[in-house]
C-alpha positions as CSV (number, residue, x, y, z in Angstrom):
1,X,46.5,-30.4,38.1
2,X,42.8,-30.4,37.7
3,X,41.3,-27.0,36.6
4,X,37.4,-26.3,36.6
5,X,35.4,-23.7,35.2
6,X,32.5,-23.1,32.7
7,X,31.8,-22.4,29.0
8,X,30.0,-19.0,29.4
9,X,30.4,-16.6,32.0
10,X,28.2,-14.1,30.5
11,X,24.9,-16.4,29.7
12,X,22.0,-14.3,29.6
13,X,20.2,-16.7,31.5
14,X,22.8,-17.2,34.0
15,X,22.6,-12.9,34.4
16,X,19.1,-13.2,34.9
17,X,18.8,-15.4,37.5
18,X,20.6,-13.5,40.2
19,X,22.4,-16.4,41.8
20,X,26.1,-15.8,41.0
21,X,26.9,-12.2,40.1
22,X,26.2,-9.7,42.8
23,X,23.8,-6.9,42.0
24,X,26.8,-4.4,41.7
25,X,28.5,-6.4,39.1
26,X,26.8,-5.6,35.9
27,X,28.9,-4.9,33.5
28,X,30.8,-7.4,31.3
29,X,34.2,-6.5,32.7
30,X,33.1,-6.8,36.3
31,X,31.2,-9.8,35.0
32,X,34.4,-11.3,33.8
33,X,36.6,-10.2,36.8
34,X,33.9,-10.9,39.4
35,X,33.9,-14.8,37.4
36,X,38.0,-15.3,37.0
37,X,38.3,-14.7,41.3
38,X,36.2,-18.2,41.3
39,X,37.4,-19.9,38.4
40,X,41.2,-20.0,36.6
41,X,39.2,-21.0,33.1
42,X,36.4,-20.5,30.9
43,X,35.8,-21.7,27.2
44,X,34.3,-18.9,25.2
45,X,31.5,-19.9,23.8
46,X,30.1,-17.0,21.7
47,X,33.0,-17.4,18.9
48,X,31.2,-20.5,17.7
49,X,28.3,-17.9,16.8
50,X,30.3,-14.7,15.2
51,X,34.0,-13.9,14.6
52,X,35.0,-11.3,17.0
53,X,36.6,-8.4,17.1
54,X,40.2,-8.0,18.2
55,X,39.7,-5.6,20.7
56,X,37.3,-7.8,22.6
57,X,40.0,-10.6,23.2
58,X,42.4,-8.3,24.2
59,X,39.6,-6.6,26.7
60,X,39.4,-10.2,27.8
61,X,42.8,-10.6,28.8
62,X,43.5,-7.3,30.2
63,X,40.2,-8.4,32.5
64,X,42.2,-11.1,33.8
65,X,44.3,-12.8,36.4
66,X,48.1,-13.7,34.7
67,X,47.7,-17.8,34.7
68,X,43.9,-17.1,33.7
69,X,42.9,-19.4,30.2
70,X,40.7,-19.0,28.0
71,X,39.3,-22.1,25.7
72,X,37.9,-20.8,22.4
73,X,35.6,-22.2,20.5
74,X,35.7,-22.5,16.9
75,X,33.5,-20.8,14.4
76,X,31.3,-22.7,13.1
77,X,31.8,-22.5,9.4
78,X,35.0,-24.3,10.8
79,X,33.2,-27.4,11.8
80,X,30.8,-27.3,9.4
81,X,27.7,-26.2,10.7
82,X,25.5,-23.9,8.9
83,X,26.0,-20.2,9.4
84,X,24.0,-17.1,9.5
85,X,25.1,-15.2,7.0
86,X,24.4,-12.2,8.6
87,X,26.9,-13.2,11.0
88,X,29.9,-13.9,8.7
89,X,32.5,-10.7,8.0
90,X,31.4,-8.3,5.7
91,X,34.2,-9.5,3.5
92,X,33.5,-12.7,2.9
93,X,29.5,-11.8,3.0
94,X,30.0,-10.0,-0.5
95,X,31.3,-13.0,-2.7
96,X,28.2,-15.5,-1.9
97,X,25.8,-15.6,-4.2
98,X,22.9,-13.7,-3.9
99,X,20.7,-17.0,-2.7
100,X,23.0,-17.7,-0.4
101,X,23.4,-13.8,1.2
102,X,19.6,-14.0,2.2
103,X,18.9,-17.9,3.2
104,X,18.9,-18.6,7.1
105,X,22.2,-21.1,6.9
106,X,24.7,-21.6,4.6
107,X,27.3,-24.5,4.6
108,X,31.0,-23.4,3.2
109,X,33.0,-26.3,2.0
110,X,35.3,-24.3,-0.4
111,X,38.9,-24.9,1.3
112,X,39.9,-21.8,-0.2
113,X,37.1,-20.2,2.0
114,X,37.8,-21.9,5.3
115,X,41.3,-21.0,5.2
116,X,40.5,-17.2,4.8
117,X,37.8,-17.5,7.5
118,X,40.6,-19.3,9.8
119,X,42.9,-16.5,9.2
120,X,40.4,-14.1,10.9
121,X,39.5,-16.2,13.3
122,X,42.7,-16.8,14.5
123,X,43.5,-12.8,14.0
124,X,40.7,-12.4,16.0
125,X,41.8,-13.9,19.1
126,X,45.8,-13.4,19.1
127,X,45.4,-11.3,21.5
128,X,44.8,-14.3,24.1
129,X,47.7,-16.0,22.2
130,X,50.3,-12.8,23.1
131,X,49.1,-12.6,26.7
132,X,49.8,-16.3,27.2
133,X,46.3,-17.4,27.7
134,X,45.2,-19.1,25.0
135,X,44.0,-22.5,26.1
136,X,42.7,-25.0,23.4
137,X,40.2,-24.4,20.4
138,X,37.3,-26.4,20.6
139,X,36.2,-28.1,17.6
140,X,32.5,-29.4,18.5
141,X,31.8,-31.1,14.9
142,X,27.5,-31.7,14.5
143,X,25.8,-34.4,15.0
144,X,26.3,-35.5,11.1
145,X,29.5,-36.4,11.1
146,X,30.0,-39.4,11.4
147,X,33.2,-41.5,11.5
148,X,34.5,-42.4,8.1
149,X,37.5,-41.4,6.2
150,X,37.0,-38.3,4.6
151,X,36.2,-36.6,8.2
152,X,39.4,-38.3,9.8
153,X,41.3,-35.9,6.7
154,X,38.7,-32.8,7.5
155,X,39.9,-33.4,11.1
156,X,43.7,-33.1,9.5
157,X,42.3,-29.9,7.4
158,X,41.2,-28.1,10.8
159,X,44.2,-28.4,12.2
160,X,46.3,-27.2,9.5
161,X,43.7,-24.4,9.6
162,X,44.5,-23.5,13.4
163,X,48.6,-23.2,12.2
164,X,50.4,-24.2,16.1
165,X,47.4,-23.3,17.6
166,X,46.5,-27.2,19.8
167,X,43.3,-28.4,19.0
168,X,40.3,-30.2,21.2
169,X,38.0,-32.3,19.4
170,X,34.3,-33.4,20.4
171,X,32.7,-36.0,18.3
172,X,28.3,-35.7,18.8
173,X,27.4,-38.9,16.7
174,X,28.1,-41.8,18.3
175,X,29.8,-44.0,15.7
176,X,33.2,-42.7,16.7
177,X,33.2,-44.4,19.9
178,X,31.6,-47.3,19.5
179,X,33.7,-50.0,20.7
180,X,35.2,-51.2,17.0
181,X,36.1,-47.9,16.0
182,X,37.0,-45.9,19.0
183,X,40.8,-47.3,19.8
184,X,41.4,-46.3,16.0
185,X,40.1,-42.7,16.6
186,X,42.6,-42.4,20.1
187,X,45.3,-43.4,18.0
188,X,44.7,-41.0,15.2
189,X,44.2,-38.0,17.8
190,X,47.3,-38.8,19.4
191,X,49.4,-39.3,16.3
192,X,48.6,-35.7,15.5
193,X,48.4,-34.0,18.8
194,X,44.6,-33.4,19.0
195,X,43.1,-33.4,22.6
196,X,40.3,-35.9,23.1
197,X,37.0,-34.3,24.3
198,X,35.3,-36.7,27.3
199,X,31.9,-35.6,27.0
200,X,28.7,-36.1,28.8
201,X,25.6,-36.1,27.8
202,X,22.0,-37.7,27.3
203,X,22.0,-40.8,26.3
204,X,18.7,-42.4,24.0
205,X,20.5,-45.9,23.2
206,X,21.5,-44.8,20.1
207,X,24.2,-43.2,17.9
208,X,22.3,-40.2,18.4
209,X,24.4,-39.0,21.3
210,X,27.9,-40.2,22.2
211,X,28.5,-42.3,25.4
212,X,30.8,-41.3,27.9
213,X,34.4,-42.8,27.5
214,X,37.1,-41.3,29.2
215,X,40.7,-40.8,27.4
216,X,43.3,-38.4,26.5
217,X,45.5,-38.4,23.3
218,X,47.8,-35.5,25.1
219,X,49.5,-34.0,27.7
220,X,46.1,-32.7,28.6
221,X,42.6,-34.1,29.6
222,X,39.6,-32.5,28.7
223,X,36.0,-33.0,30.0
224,X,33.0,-31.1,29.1
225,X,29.5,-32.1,30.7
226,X,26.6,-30.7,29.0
227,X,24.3,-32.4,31.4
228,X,21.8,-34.7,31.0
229,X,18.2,-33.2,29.6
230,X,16.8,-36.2,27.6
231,X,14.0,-33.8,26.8
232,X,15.1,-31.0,25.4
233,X,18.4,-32.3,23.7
234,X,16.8,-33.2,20.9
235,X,14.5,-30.7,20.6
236,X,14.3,-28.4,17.2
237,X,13.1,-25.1,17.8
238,X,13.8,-24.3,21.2
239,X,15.8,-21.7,22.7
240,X,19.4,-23.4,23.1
241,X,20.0,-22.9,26.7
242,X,17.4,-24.8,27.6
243,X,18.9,-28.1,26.0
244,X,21.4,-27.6,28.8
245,X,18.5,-27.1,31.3
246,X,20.2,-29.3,33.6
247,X,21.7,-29.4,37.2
248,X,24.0,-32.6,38.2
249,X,23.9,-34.6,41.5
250,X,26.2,-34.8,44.1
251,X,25.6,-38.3,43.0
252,X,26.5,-37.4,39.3
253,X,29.2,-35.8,39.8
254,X,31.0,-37.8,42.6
255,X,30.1,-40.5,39.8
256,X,32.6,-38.6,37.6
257,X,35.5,-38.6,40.0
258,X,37.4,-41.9,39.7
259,X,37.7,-41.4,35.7
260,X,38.9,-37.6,36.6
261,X,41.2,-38.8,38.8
262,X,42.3,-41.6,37.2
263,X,43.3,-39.4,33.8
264,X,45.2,-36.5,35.8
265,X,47.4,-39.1,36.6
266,X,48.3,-39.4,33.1
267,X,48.6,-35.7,31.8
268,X,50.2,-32.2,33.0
269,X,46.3,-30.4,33.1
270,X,42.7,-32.0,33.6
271,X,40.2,-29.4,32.8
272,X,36.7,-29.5,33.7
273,X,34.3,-27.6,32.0
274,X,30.9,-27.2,32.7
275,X,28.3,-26.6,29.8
276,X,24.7,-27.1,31.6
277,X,24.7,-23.2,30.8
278,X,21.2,-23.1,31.7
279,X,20.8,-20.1,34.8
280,X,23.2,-20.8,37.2
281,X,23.9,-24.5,37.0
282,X,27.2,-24.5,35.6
283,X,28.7,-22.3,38.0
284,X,26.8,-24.5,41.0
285,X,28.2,-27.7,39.7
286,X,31.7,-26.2,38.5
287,X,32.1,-24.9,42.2
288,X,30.7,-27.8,44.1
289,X,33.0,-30.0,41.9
290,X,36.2,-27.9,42.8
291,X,35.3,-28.9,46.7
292,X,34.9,-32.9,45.7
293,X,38.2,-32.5,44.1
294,X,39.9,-30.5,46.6
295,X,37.9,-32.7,49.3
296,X,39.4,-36.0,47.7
297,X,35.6,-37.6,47.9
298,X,34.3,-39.9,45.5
């Protein structure tokens, strides 16, 4: 089964630009409702930003369809990437130091830390979990970490962290797949049950960017396409969204078919998701590449 959706339906610049949501729909729940009659998934996006509140992810899953899933992504103290610290919960805000409560980004490493934060994040969105539409958590790791030993165990931490919660995992530096490491790293995932990412994304000829090799390590495959905006990706001080300024081909994405196919064979669920989030592109591409599918072109 090949499911395809998005990783935002609520994208500020996808509202703005008119070209999916009808004018009547403007509220988040109709947002949501109006998005899960075209698509059976979505990764949420926003949870890498800011732990939310309970009642949202049960708003979520009362919004829904029954076999809708959500794919969450994970906070990103979890993966660790700097955080706001404005952004963390107010009771973990009060022990930093006073340095640390004002500066832009902070980095946690105390275990002891993570595993409280992982509590709440996983309080957080048990509401998806009760309703049966919990998908996977997304583990996007940055750019920095590289493949070496002490990030295969941080890799055994973050799961431990998510309790029987399945994890996906998306390596950005491209050491992990180059071609002397990257049969090791499919047989670690797979020895522990973590779901292989396939991603796609600009490529510079470098370990800058990882290239685009298709696997799975479980009884599900997972793409994500980010698209392909060689000059924005790396980009510091832009907007974010427009890193993802991209729209793919029919070209580009009937290019992507044989792998997809090819994959589905192997597992119970291929999912698709689309995170050119830049106005309406994802939702054109995750449409047009529900007709390929369903069209059996390639």
């Amino acid at each position: 089964m090949i499911i395809t959706g998005t990783c935002s339906w609520a994208e500020k610049s996808l509202i703005r630009s008119g070209e999916f949501y009808p004018k009547e729909v403007q509220s988040p729940e109709g947002r949501l409702k109006y998005y899960s009659e075209h698509f059976s998934a979505v990764e949420v996006d926003s949870t890498y930003y800011v732990i939310p509140d309970k009642k949202n992810a049960l708003l979520w899953a009362q919004r829904t369809p029954e076999n809708f899933i959500f794919h969450v992504k994970a906070f990103c103290a979890l993966t660790g990437h700097g955080v706001d610290p404005i952004r963390l919960p107010e009771e973990f805000r009060h022990i930093l130091k006073d340095d640390d409560k004002f500066g832009k980004y902070i980095y946690i490493k105390e275990p002891a830390l993570l595993k409280e934060i992982a509590i709440k994040f996983l309080e957080a969105i048990d509401p998806l979990k009760k309703a049966g539409k919990l998908g996977l958590l997304v583990f996007q790791f940055p750019p920095w970490f590289k493949y070496m030993p002490k990030n295969l165990d941080y890799l055994l931490f973050c799961m431990v962290l998510m309790q029987d919660i399945p994890i996906a995992v998306e390596f950005r530096h491209g050491s992990w797949l180059l071609p002397e490491h990257r049969q090791s790293v499919f047989r670690f995932l797979r020895r522990y049950r973590m779901t292989y990412i396939t991603a796609d994304e600009p490529q510079y000829d470098s370990l800058a960017t990882v290239p685009f090799v298709p696997s799975v390590t479980t009884n599900t495959g997972f793409f994500r396409f980010h698209g392909r905006n060689k000059n924005n990706w790396l980009r510091k001080g832009i907007e974010t969204s427009l890193r993802y300024d991209y729209e793919y081909s029919d070209e580009e994405l009937k290019s992507f078919i044989p792998s997809i196919v090819s994959l589905e064979k192997q597992v119970a669920r291929t999912f698709l998701m689309f995170n050119n989030c830049h106005g309406a592109s994802a939702i054109k591409n995750a449409l047009r590449m529900k007709g390929l599918i369903a069209g059996g072109k390639g």
